[in-house]
C-alpha positions in Angstrom: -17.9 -12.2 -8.5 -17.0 -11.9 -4.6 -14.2 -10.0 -2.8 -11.5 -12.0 -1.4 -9.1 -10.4 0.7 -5.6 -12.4 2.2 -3.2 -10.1 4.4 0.2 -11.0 5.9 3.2 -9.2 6.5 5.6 -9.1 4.4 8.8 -6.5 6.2 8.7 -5.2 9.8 5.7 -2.1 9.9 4.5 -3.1 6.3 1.7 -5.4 6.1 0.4 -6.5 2.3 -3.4 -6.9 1.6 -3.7 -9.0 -1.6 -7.1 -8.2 -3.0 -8.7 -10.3 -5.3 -12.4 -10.1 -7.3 -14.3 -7.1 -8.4 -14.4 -4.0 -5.7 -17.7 -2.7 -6.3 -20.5 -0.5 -3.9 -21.2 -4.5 -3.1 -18.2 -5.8 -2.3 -16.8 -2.3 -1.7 -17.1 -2.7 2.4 -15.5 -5.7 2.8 -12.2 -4.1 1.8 -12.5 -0.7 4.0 -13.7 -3.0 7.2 -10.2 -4.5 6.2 -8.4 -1.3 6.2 -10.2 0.2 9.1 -9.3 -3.2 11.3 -5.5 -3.1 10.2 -5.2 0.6 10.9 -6.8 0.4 14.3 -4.4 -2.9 15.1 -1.3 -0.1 14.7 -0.5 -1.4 10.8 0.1 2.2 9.3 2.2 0.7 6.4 0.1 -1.2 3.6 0.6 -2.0 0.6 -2.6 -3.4 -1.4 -1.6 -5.9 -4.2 -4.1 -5.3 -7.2 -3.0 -7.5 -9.4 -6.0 -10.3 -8.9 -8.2 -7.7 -9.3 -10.8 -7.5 -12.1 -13.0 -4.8 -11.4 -12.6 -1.3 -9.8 -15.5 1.5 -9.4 -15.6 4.8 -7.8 -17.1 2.9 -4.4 -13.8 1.0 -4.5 -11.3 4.2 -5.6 -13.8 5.9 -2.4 -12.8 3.2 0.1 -8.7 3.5 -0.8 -8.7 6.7 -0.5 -10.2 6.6 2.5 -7.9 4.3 3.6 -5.1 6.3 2.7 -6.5 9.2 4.7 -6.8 7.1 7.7 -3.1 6.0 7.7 -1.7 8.8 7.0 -2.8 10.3 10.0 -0.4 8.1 11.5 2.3 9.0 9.1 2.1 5.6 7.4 0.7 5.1 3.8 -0.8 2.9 1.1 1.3 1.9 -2.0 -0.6 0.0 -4.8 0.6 -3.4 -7.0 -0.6 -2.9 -10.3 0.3 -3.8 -13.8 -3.0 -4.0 -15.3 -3.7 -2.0 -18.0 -7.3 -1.6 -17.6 -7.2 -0.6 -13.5 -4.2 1.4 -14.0 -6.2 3.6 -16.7 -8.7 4.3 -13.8 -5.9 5.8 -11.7 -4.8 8.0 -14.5 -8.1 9.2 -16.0 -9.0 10.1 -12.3 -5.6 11.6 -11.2 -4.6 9.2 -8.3 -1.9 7.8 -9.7 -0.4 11.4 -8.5 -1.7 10.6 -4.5 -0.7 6.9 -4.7 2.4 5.3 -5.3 1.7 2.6 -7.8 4.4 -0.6 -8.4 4.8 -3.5 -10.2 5.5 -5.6 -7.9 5.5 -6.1 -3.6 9.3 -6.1 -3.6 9.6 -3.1 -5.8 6.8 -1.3 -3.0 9.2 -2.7 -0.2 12.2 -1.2 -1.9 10.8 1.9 -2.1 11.0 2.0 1.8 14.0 0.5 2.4 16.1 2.8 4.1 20.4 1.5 3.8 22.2 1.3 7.3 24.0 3.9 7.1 26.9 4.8 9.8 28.2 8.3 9.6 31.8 8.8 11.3 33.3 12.2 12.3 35.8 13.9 10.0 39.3 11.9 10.7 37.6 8.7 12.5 37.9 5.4 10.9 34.9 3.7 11.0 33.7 1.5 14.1 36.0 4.0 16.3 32.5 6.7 16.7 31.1 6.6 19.8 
């Protein structure tokens, strides 16, 4: 089975690559060319949707974490979209689900970002009176 690989944005800073197909030591390179593209374009906020994919070796564990290095030298990071049992056992048995944030879905990755507006007023100033 091939790689396929779709990325858009999906929030301002965060762009989501939606990885489909088996990542192998084949198809393995495709994926960190992808990474390696994004993060030299300024994208230092990805989160790589799992769910499409069917196959996951050390080759592909190699190239995310790789990945993850890479952006966060910039600060940014990687969140992971998985719900599938048989992927998600991978990340446990090898202990990155402890470096990576792993979500059910692409809103619940967003979410975890989203930062409220928050407008802090000094002690005795009604709000929209701060300067």
């Amino acid at each position: 089975m091939d790689l396929m690989l779709n990325e858009y944005s999906a929030a301002p800073g965060t762009t989501v690559v939606e990885v489909s197909g088996e990542i192998d030591v084949y198809t393995a390179p495709k994926l960190r060319e992808t990474l390696v593209n994004l993060v030299d374009a300024g994208n230092y906020r990805l989160i790589v949707d799992m769910e499409r994919v069917e196959f996951l070796d050390s080759t592909g564990l190699g190239v995310l974490v790789g990945g993850l290095k890479r952006v966060r030298a910039y600060d940014g990071g990687i969140d992971l979209v998985c719900t599938q049992g048989r992927i998600l056992r991978i990340f446990r048995i090898t202990g990155l689900s402890n470096v990576f944030a792993i979500f059910d879905s692409i809103d619940e990755a967003l979410a975890s970002h989203a930062k409220p507006d928050v407008h802090l007023t000094e002690p005795g100033e009604s709000p929209g009176t701060a300067e």
